[in-house]
Each structure stands twice: as structure tokens, then as C-alpha cells.
C-alpha positions, -999 to 999 in steps of 0.1 A, spaced: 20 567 389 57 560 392 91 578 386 116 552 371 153 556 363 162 556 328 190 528 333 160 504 348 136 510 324 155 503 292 171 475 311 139 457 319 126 461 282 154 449 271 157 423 293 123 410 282 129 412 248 160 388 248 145 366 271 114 363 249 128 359 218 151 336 230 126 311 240 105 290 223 76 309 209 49 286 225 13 300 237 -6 293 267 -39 288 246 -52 304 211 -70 339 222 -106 338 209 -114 347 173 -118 388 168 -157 393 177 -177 410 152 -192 434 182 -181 435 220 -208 440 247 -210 467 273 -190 458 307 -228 460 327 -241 469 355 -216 452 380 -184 472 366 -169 499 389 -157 529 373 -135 550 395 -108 577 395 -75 575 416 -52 597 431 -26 595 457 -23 622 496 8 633 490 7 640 450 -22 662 452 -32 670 489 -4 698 492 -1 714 528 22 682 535 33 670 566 75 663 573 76 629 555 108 610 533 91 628 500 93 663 515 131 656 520 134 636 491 123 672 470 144 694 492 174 670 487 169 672 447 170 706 432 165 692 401 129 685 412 102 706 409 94 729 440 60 709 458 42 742 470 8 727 479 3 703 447 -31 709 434 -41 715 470 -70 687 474 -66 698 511 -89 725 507 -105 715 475 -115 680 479 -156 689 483 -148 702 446 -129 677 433 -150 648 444 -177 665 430 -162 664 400 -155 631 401 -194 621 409 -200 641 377 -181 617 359 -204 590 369 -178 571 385 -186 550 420 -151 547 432 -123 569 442 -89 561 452 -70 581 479 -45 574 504 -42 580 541 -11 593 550 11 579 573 31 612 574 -7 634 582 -15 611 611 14 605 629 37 632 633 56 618 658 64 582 668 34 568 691 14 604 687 -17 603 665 -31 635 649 -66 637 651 -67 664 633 -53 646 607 -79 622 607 -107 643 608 -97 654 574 -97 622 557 -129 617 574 -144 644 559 -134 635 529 -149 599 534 -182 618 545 -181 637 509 -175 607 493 -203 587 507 -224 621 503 -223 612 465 -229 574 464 -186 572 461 -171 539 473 -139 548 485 -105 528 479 -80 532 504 -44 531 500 -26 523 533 12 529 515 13 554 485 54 553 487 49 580 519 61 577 553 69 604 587 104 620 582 109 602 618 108 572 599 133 587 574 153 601 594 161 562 611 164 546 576 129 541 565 124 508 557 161 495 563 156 503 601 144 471 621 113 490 641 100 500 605 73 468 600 60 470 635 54 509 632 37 504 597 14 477 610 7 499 642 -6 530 614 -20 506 593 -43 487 623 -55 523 636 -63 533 598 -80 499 593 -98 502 628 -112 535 619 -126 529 582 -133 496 575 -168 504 585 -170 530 552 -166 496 535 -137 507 512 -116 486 486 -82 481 502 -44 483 484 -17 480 508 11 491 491 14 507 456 39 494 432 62 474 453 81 468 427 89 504 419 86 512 456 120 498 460 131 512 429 122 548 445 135 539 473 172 533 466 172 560 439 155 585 467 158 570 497 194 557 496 186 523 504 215 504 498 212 471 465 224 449 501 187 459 521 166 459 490 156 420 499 153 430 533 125 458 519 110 433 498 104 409 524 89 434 549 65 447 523 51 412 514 52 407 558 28 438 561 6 430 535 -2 395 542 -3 407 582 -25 435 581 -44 418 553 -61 398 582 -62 425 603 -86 440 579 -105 413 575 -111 407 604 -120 441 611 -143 442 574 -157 408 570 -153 400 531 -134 430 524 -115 434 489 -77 436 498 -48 435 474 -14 451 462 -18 468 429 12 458 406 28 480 373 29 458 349 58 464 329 68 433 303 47 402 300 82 380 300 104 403 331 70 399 351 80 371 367 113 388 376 105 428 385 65 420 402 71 380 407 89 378 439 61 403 458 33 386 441 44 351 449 49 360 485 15 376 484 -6 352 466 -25 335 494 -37 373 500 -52 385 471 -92 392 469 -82 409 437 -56 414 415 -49 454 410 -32 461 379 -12 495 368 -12 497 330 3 528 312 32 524 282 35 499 255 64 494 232 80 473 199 109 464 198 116 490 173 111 513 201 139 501 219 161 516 188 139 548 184 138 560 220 169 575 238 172 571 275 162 606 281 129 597 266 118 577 299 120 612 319 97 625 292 67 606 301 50 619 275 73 609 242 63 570 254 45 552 232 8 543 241 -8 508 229 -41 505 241 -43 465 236 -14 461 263 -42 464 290 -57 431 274 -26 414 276 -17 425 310 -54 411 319 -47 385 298 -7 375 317 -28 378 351 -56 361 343 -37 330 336 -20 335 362 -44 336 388 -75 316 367 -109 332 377 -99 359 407 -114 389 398 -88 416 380 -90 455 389 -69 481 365 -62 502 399 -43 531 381 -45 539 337 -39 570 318 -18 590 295 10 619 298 9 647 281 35 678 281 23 706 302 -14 699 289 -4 703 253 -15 681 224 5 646 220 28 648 189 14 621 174 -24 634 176 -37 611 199 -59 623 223 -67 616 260 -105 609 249 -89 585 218 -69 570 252 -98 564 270 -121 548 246 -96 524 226 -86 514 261 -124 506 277 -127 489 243 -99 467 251 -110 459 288 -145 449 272 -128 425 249 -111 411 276 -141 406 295 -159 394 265 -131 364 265 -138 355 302 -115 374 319 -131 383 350 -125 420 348 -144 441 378 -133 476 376 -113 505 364 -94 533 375 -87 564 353 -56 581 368 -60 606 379 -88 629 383 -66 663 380 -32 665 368 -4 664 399 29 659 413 45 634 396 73 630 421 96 659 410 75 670 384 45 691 377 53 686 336 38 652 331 -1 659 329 -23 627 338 -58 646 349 -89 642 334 -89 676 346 -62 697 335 -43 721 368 -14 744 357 8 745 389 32 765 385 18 788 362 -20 799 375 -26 808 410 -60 798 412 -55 763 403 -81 763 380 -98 724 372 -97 727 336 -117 696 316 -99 674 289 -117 659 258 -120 631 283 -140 643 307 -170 641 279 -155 604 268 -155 591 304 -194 603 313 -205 584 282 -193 554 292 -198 557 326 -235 564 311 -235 534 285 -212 509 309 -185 505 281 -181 516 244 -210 507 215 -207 471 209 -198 480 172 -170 506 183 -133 499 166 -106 517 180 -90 548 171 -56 531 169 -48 496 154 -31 471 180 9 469 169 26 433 158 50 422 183 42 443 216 67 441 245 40 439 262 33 405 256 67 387 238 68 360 222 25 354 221 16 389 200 40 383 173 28 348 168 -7 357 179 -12 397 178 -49 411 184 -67 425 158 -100 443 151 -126 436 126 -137 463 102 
């Protein structure tokens, strides 16, 4: 998940709104008629649950994050997150409950190499035990090589501003590849690049003048080490999973990475949370993008973010790496909607886009329990529900969803005569100027 200034966000919606409306209101191709029923995604589709090392682990290593908190008292205290460290066995299990076959973790830079050029085997010996618990339960792992976490050596020189910062990436990323591309993991280089940056010179202090020098280093890793795996994994899945923001600023906020990138995609991973109107632009107040839990959810955006990619790359196969819903400290949404409502409107959606030929493979639901939402313990994502700061014991506590995401892990998808709980909105900046000419509907 990702922490965005307030200034960017209503920038880029707004942005996209101008520069859609301004246009001519011309569409790629008519979507498909509204189907009387939708089939199940079958027995090919890969249900998973993601996470991220330094947002739940705990018990973290010196790295830019732990002095990115330190240097923000704003932000919450980390403590040990949800402590995965000592309660992954748990959490997995919890996870193979769920019926899911994938689970995304990162291996962190900051664990497994303290120091420059020392390697921490003790570091590694965690994540292969947690590899080992994985595979224990019929788990495919997905393995994310950059989670926005590096050593605080590599802080402490400029992170990704200092000149020696691709080759030491690429020399953590080879040894990480070396030692589990044999587990036969899905791969994601970097997450977010986009909003990498963004956390980077609102964190980091990287200066606007190195941001294209960032930019080009990420896309030079990826398409590097993306060899290097496969050479190492012969037909490995490799990509860079992308938050998709607004159908038109895509081209401008994930464009530039993606472009550079193309060539070295197996899939395309996709981030889907928020949708808005252009009403919502009026409604919301820039405080309102802190509080990730007053933005508005529109289920049908994950079809149209399928839908922007794949036109954009025709036939590759589409992941949703990371999808989910805030709430406030665990309590109900204002508006009613539930994280079970969430879940099934939105598989619902991904079965429609299937249905129309979009060659969908896999979901993610994000994340397994709640966690630090870099500076915050507020925002609640889990399926299961951990109160921080409040209960000592951490306690896993399941949401409505747990229930909604075994039955269609069980049925692969929602009934084929399910309509969802929440009607798709006119004119979604998710996809301007095509769903105001063009909206989705649903047949009753």
C-alpha cells in the first residue's frame, strides 16, 4: 500500500480530469453488452494474499524507514508491527485457511545485509523458513525484491541519489535471486515505482533535480536483474506492479517506468484501491487523502484499470498484485459498506473482465492482517483485524471477509447470477472520458 501527499494526490485527479474532459470523448472499442450471468474465474486463477517485511515483520533491522519514523514524530511509533517475525507459522496458516495458493512477501534488503558487502545468514534463514512454511501448505510464494526498504548504510549515502546505489541493489537482488528461484516464486522487482519516488522525496529528501536520475535506475535494475532471474528460473513470472491511479494521468505518473520496462514484463501487476467522480473532487478536502478511509471505493475501477492495461499490452496476462479497503481503527465504514461487500462486488468485477477476454490470472487481497501503513497503524487493510497499539497480544481478529474470501476461493469466483452490492457510478475518474460515454452497468 502507499502513503501519498495530499498536494499529489488531488493534483493528479485533477490533472486527469481536465485532461480528459478536454479531449475528444473517443473510445478505444464498445465494451461488450452487460451479460445476463458471469462465469466462475476456474481452476487456473491464483488467489493470494500480500504483505510487505518491513510493514508487518517488526523486529526491524537499521534501514531508510526506521529513520524515516524516527525523523517524523508525527508518525506512529513502529514497535514490532504485527510482529510476523515470530508469528509467521500462524499467519500463513491463516492464510492456507483462506484457500489462497499465493502469498506475497518481501525479502529485505535491510535483514540481509547489515553492512555493505556482509551478508546475514541469519537473516536468511528466516525468510527461508518462512518459504519452508509456505511450501508446507501448497503456498506459491511471490517475492518482492524492493518493497520501498533499503540498509540505513544506503541511507545514510543518499539512497538512491548516491552513484554506487544500482550496483549494490543488483548485488542483493542476484544473491536473493540465486537463493530462491528454485522455490519457483512469482517475482515483482520494485513496488510502486511511481509512488516510490513520491516516498522518496517526501521521506527520503531526494531532491525534484535526482528524481529522473531514480527513475532511470529503477527501470536499469528491473530490466537487469530481470534476466538475471531468468536465467537463474527458466520461465519465471517477473514484473513491476503499478498503482493505478487515473485512466488519463497514467501515461504521465506510471508511463515513463512502464515504457522503459515493457520489453520485461511476463505479467502486468496491477495495484487497485480508490475510485472517484468528479464530484468527489468538490466533496473531499485535502485532509481526506491522509484518512484513507473517508475515500471513496468503486468496485468497477478494477475492470477499467484491467480494461486501460489490457489495451495496453493486448493479450499479456494481468495480475491485481495488491486490492483492499481502509477502515478506521477496525470500525465500520460510514457509509455501510463492508470489507466482505469489498470483496465480492470486486471478484465480481475481475470475472466480468475476464468474461470480456481480458486475460486476467490472479488476485491479491491486501493484506492478510492489518499493518503499518508507513506512519500509521490507523488505516486497517487485514482480512484479519490486529490492534497495535492498543492489545499486547496482537490478537488475529477475522473480518466479515475472511468468510467471503473462503467462499470464493471454494467456488473460484462469485455465483454466475451474483449483482453487486453497489451500482458502478457515471463518469469514474477512473476511466475519463470512456465511463461517461460508456459507464458499466449490471443487469437486474
Amino acid at each position: 500500500m502507499r502513503n501519498l501527499s495530499r498536494r499529489r494526490v488531488f493534483g493528479l485527479f485533477a490533472a486527469g480530469t481536465v485532461a480528459a474532459l478536454a479531449g475528444p470523448a473517443v473510445l478505444a472499442q464498445a465494451r461488450p453488452a452487460t451479460p445476463a450471468t458471469v462465469p466462475g474465474l476456474g481452476a487456473d486463477f491464483l488467489w493470494g494474499v500480500a504483505s510487505a517485511g518491513f510493514q508487518c515483520e517488526g523486529h526491524a533491522p537499521d534501514s531508510n524507514w526506521t529513520r524515516y519514523v524516527e525523523a517524523h514524530p508525527d508518525y506512529d511509533r513502529y514497535g514490532d508491527a504485527v510482529d510476523f517475525y515470530h508469528r509467521y507459522r500462524s499467519d500463513i496458516a491463516l492464510a492456507a485457511g483462506l484457500g489462497v495458493g499465493v502469498y506475497r512477501i518481501s525479502v529485505e534488503w535491510a535483514r540481509v545485509q547489515p553492512r555493505p558487502g556482509e551478508w546475514d545468514e541469519a537473516g536468511f534463514a528466516f525468510y527461508d523458513s518462512v518459504l519452508d512454511t509456505m511450501a508446507a501448505h501448497g503456498i506459491r510464494p511471490m517475492l518482492t525484491l524492493d518493497h520501498w526498504v533499503y540498509p540505513g548504510w544506503a541511507a545514510e549515502r543518499g539512497g538512491w541519489a548516491h552513484p554506487a546505489m544500482l550496483d549494490d541493489w543488483l548485488a542483493n537482488a542476484r544473491t536473493v535471486v540465486q537463493r530462491y528461484a528454485a522455490r519457483n516464486p512469482l517475482w515483482v522487482t520494485f513496488n510502486e515505482p511511481a509512488f516510490y519516488v513520491v516516498n522518496e522525496t517526501t521521506n527520503g529528501g531526494l531532491s525534484p533535480a535526482a528524481v529522473p536520475l531514480m527513475q532511470r535506475r529503477l527501470a536499469q535494475a528491473h530490466n537487469t536483474i530481470y534476466d538475471d532471474i531468468h536465467r537463474a528460473q527458466p520461465g519465471a513470472m517477473v514484473t513491476s506492479n503499478l498503482a493505478y491511479v487515473v485512466g488519463s494521468a497514467e501515461p504521465v505518473v506510471n508511463g515513463p517506468m512502464i515504457d522503459a520496462i515493457a520489453a520485461k514484463l511476463d505479467y502486468v501487476g496491477i495495484d487497485f484501491y480508490y475510485g472517484h467522480t468528479p464530484q468527489d473532487l468538490t466533496r473531499l478536502s485535502p485532509g481526506d487523502t491522509k484518512q484513507l478511509w473517508k475515500m471513496p471505493l468503486q468496485p468497477e475501477g478494477i475492470y477499467y484499470a484491467l480494461e486501460y492495461y489490457s489495451r495496453r499490452f493486448p493479450g499479456k496476462p494481468l495480475y491485481i498484485v495488491e486490492n483492499g479497503m481502509p477502515t478506521e481503527n477496525g470500525a465500520p465504514r460510514a457509509d455501510g459498506y463492508t470489507r466482505g461487500d469489498d470483496l465480492r462486488d470486486t471478484v465480481y468485477w475481475i470475472q466480468r473482465a475476464r468474461n470480456d477476454g481480458m486475460n486476467v490470472i490472479g488476485y491479491n487481497y491486501w493484506s492478510v492482517t492489518d499493518n503499518y501503513e508507513w506512519g500509521s497503524y490507523t488505516p486497517r487493510f487485514g482480512l484479519y483485524t490486529v490492534d497495535v497499539l492498543a492489545d499486547p497480544g496482537l490478537t488475529r481478529r477475522p473480518t466479515d471477509a475472511v468468510e467471503a474470501y473462503r467462499a470464493i476461493t471454494r467456488d473460484g469466483g462469485m455465483p454466475a447470477d451474483y449483482r453487486p452490492t453497489r451500482e458502478p457510478v457515471t463518469c469514474s475518474l477512473v476511466d475519463l472520458p470512456a465511463s461517461c460515454a460508456d459507464p458499466l452497468t449490471v443487469g437486474h
